[in-house]
C-alpha positions as CSV (number, residue, x, y, z in Angstrom):
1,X,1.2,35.9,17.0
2,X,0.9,33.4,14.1
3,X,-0.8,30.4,14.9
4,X,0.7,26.9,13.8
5,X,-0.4,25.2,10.7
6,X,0.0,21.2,9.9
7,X,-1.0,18.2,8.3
8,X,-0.7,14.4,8.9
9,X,1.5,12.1,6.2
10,X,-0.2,8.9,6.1
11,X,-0.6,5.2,4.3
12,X,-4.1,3.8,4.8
13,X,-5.8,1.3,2.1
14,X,-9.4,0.8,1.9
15,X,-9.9,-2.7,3.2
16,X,-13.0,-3.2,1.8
17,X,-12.1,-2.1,-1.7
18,X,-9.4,-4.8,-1.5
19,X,-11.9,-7.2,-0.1
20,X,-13.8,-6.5,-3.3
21,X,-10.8,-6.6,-5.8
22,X,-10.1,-10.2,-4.2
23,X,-13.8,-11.2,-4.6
24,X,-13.9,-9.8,-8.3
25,X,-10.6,-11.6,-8.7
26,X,-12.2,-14.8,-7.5
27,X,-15.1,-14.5,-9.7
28,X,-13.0,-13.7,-13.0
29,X,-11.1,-16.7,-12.3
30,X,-13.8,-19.4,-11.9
31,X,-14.7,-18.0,-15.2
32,X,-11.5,-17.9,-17.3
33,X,-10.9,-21.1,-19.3
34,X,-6.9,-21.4,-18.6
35,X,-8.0,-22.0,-15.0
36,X,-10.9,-24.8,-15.6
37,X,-10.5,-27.5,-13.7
38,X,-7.5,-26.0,-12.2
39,X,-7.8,-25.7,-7.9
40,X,-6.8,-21.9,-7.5
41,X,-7.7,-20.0,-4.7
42,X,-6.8,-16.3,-3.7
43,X,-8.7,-15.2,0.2
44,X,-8.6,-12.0,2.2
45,X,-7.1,-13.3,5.8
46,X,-5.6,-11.6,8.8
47,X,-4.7,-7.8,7.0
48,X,-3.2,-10.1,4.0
49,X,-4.1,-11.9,1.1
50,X,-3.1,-15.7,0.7
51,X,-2.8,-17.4,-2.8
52,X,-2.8,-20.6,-4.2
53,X,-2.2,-21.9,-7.4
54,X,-0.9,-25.6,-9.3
55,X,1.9,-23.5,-10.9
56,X,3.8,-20.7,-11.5
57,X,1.8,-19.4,-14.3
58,X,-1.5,-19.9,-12.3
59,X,0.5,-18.0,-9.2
60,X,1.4,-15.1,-11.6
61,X,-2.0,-14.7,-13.2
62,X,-4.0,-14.2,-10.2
63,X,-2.0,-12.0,-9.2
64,X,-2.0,-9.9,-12.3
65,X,-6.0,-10.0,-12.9
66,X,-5.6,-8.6,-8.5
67,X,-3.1,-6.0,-9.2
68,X,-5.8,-5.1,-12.6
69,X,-9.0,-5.2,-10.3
70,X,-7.1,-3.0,-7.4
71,X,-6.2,-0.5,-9.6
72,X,-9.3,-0.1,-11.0
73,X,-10.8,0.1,-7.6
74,X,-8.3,2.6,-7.1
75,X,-6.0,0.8,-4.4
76,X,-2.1,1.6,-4.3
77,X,-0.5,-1.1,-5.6
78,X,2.7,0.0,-3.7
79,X,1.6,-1.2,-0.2
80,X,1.6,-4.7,-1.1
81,X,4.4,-6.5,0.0
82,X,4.7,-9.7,-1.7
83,X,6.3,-12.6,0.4
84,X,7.8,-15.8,-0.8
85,X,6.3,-18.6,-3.1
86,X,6.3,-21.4,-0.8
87,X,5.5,-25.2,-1.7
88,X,2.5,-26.1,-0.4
89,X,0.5,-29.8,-0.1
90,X,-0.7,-31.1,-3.1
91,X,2.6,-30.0,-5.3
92,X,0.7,-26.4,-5.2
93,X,2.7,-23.0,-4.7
94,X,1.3,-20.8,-2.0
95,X,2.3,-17.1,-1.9
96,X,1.4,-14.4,0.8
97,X,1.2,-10.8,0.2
98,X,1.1,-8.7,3.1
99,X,-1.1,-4.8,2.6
100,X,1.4,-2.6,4.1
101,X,-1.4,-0.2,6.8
102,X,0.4,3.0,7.9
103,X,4.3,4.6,8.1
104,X,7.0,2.1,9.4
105,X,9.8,4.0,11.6
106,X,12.0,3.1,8.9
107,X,10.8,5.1,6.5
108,X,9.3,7.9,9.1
109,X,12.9,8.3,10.1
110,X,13.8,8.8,6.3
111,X,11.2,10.8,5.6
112,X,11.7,13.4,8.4
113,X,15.9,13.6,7.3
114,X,14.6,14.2,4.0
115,X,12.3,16.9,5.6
116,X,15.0,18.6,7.4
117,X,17.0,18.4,4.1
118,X,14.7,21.1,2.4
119,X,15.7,24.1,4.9
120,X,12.4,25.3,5.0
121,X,11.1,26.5,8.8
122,X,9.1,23.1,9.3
123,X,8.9,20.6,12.2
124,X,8.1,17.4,11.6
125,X,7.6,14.7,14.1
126,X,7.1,10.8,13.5
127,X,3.5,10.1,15.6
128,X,3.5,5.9,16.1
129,X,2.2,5.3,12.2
130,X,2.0,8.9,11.0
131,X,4.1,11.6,10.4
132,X,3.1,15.0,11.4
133,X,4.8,18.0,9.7
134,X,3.8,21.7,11.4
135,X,4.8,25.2,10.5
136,X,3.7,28.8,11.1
137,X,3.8,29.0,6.8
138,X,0.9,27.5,4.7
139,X,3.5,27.8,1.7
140,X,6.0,25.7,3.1
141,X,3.8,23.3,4.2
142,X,2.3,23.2,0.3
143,X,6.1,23.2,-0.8
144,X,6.6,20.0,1.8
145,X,3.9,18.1,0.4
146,X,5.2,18.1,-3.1
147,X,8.5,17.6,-2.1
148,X,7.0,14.3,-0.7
149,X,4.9,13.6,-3.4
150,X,7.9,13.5,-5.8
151,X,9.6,11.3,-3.7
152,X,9.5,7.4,-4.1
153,X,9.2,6.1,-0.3
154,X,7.6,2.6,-1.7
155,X,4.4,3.3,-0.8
156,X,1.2,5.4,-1.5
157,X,1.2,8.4,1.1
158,X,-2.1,10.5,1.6
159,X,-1.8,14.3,3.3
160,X,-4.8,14.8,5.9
161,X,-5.7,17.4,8.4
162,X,-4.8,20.3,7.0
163,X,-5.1,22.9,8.9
């Protein structure tokens, strides 16, 4: 009898490489001349980062030197979720952007339907934030994972436990 393979579809981002992108963020701008004497602030809080800036150009630049530092600290770019610029006290602009941990049901759900899509003898179940795709074929499981990596779901997916 052939025994079941599988593997786990997940979204996890290293916290503490984005909790150094935001401190290498702060750092470059306390040191860049278009924001002297300027009061912006970016902070790691509560699974999210929180910025603050005098205007819109400020706003936009901090978050372009993030997205440069995140990359280069190899974080997906894709699980940020950037809420609204909000006024704040002071006539400063505030903006939220939320780091998207794990598979919402959402796209689980659309994931699995576009699983089922392929034909290919595969079972694939949606485990609270993961997805788990099983099969007695180690080449179907290969040909399900770059199915999904050619697929745009909006955020960075990582395949674990193989086996």
């Amino acid at each position: 009898m052939a025994k079941n393979e599988s593997f786990d579809v997940v979204s996890k981002v290293d916290m503490q490489e984005v909790d150094n992108a935001v401190n290498q963020t702060k750092k470059e701008i306390s040191q860049r001349y278009d924001f002297k004497n300027s009061k912006a602030e970016i902070s790691l809080e509560d699974g999210g980062i929180k910025i603050i800036a005098e205007d819109d150009f400020k706003l936009r630049s901090i978050i372009d030197v993030l997205k440069t530092k995140m990359i280069n600290r190899k974080v997906a770019v894709k699980n940020l979720e950037f809420g609204k610029v909000e006024e704040a006290s002071g006539g400063m602009l505030r903006q939220r952007i939320n780091i998207q941990q794990g598979i919402d049901m959402e796209k689980a759900r659309q994931m699995v339907k576009d699983i089922k899509s392929l034909k290919i003898k595969v079972q694939a179940q949606i485990m609270e934030d993961r997805l788990r795709v099983s099969g007695k074929s180690r080449d179907d499981l290969q040909s399900v994972i770059q199915f999904l990596k050619e697929k745009d779901y909006q955020i960075q997916l990582q395949f674990v436990n193989y086996r």
